[in-house]
N, C-alpha and C positions, 0 to 999 in steps of 0.2 A: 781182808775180804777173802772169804771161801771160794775157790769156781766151780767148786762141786755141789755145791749146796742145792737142795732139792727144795723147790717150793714149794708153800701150806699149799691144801688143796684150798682154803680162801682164795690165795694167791693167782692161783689157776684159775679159779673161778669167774675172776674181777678182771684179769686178762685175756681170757676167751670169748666175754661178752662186748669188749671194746670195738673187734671190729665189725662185728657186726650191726650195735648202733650206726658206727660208721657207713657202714654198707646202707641201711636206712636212709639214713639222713641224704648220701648222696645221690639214692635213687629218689628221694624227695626233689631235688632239685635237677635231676634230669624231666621228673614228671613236671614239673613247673616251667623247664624252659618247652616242653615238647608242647604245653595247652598253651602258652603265650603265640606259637609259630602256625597252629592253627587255627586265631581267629582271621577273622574276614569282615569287611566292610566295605557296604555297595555307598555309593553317589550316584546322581539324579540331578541335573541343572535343567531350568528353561528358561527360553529366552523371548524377550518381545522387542520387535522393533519398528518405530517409526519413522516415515520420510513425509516432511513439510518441505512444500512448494508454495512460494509468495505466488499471489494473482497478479493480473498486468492491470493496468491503469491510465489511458490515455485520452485526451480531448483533443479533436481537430476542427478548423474550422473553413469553411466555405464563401465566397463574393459572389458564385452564380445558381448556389446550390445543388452544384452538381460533382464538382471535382474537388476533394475534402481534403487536406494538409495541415502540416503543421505550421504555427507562425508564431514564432517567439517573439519576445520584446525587444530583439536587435534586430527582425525583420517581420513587423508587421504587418498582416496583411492589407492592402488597399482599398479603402469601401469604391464601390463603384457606383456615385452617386449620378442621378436621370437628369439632370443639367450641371454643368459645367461650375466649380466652387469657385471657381478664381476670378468670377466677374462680377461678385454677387452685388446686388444693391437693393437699399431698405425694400420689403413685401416681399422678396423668393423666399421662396420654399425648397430645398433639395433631398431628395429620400435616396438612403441606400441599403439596400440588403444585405443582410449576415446570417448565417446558419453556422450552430456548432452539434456535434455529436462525440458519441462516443466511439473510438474505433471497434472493429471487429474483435479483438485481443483483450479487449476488455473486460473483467469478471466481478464489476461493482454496481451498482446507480451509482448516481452523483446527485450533488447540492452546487450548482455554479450561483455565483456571486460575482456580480459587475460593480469596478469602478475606475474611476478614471486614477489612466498607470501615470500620464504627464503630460506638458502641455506646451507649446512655446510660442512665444510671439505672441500676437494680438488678437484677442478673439472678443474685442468690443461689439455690441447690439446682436452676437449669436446666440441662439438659445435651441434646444432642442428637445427630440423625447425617443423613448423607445418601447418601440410595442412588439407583439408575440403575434404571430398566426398559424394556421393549423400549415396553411403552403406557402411554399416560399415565394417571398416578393412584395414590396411595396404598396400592390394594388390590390392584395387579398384583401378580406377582412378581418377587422382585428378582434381577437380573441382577448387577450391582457394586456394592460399596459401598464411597463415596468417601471417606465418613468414618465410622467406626466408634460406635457407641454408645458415653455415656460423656463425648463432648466436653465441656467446661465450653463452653455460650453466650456469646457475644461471640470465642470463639476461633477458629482452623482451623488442621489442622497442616500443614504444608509439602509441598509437591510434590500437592494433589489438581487433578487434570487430566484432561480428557476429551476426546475428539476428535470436529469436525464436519466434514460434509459437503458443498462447495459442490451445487447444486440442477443439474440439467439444463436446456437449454432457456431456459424462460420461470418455472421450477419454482425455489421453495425448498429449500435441505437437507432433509434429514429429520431431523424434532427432536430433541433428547437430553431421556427423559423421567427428571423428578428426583422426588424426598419428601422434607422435613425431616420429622422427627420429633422429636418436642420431648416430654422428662420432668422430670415434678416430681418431687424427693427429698424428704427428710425436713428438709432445711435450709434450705427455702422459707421466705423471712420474708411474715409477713401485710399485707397491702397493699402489699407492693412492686411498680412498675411500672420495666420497662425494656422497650427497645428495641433490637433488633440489627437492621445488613444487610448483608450477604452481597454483594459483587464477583460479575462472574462476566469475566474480563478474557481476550476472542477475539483470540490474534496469528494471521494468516496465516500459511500453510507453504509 
C-alpha cells in the first residue's frame, strides 16, 4: 500500500458527496420527529345522569272511621259489631263497620280484593254480606254490594274488588266505606264459638 497516493478526482468526487446525502437524510429525520411533536388533539365528553326513586305504597284501615292504622294478619283489627256476637241466637242480625284507605305517602290507585285469610272454630247457621256506602256506618245507604246476603261465614266468593284512590298533596285517599252484616239461621248450634277474618289485599295500578 502507497500512503501517498493521491486520489482520482472520481475518487474525490464519490467521497465529497457522501456526506452530504448524509447530511439530507438526517435532516429528513429531524424534520420528521419535529412534525410528529407537533400535532395536537382535542376530547370532548358528555355526560347524562339519572336518579329513580320507587313510590310508597300503603293500605290502612279503620273500626270507627275516624282514626286509620295498620293491621296486619297477626293483629287484626276488631269489627265493632252494634250488638253483642257472643249471645247470638237463630233471627239476629249484627252489623259492623270497616273503612280502608290509602295513606298520605301513597303515589298509586289501588285494586283491593277481599277474601277470607282464616277461620276457626264453629261458624255453623252464620251467614253474611258486605256492602259499600258513600259514608261510613252501618246505617248509610247502600251504594254496592260486594257480597250478597246468604254467604256461608268463613267464605268469600271470587272476584269482590273495589277501587282506591291515591290522596293529593299531603292528603290521604278517600276511604272505601264497608258493613258486614252477620245472620243467625235456624242451624245455629248452642254455644258454638268461631272466628273469621277477612283479607283486604291493595295492588297498585
Amino acid at each position: 500500500m502507497v500512503a501517498n497516493e493521491v486520489a482520482s478526482p472520481e475518487t474525490r468526487q464519490r467521497h465529497g458527496k457522501a456526506p452530504k446525502v448524509r447530511a439530507f437524510l438526517a435532516g429528513g429525520l429531524v424534520l420528521g420527529v419535529g412534525a410528529a411533536i407537533t400535532l395536537a388533539a382535542w376530547n370532548d365528553s358528555e355526560f347524562a345522569q339519572g336518579t329513580f326513586t320507587a313510590g310508597a305504597f300503603n293500605l290502612e284501615g279503620s273500626t270507627d272511621g275516624a282514626a286509620f292504622g295498620e293491621n296486619p294478619v297477626t293483629a287484626p283489627a276488631t269489627l265493632g259489631f252494634t250488638a253483642t256476637p257472643s249471645n247470638l241466637s237463630p233471627g239476629d242480625v249484627v252489623t259492623a263497620p270497616f273503612a280502608v284507605r290509602l295513606d298520605d305517602a301513597t303515589t298509586n290507585d289501588a285494586t283491593v280484593t277481599v277474601s277470607t285469610e282464616a277461620s276457626t272454630g264453629a261458624l255453623t247457621g252464620l251467614t253474611y254480606s258486605l256492602t259499600q256506602s258513600t259514608d261510613f256506618g252501618c246505617a248509610e245507604p247502600v251504594d254496592t254490594t260486594l257480597v250478597a246476603a246468604g254467604q256461608v261465614l268463613g267464605t268469600t266468593p271470587g272476584s269482590v274488588t273495589f277501587a282506591l284512590t291515591q290522596g293529593a298533596g299531603t292528603n290521604p285517599g278517600d276511604p272505601v266505606n264497608l258493613c258486614f252484616r252477620i245472620t243467625a239461621d235456624d242451624d245455629l248450634v248452642q254455644s258454638q264459638t268461631g272466628t273469621t277474618t277477612w283479607e283486604f289485599a291493595a295492588q297498585s295500578q
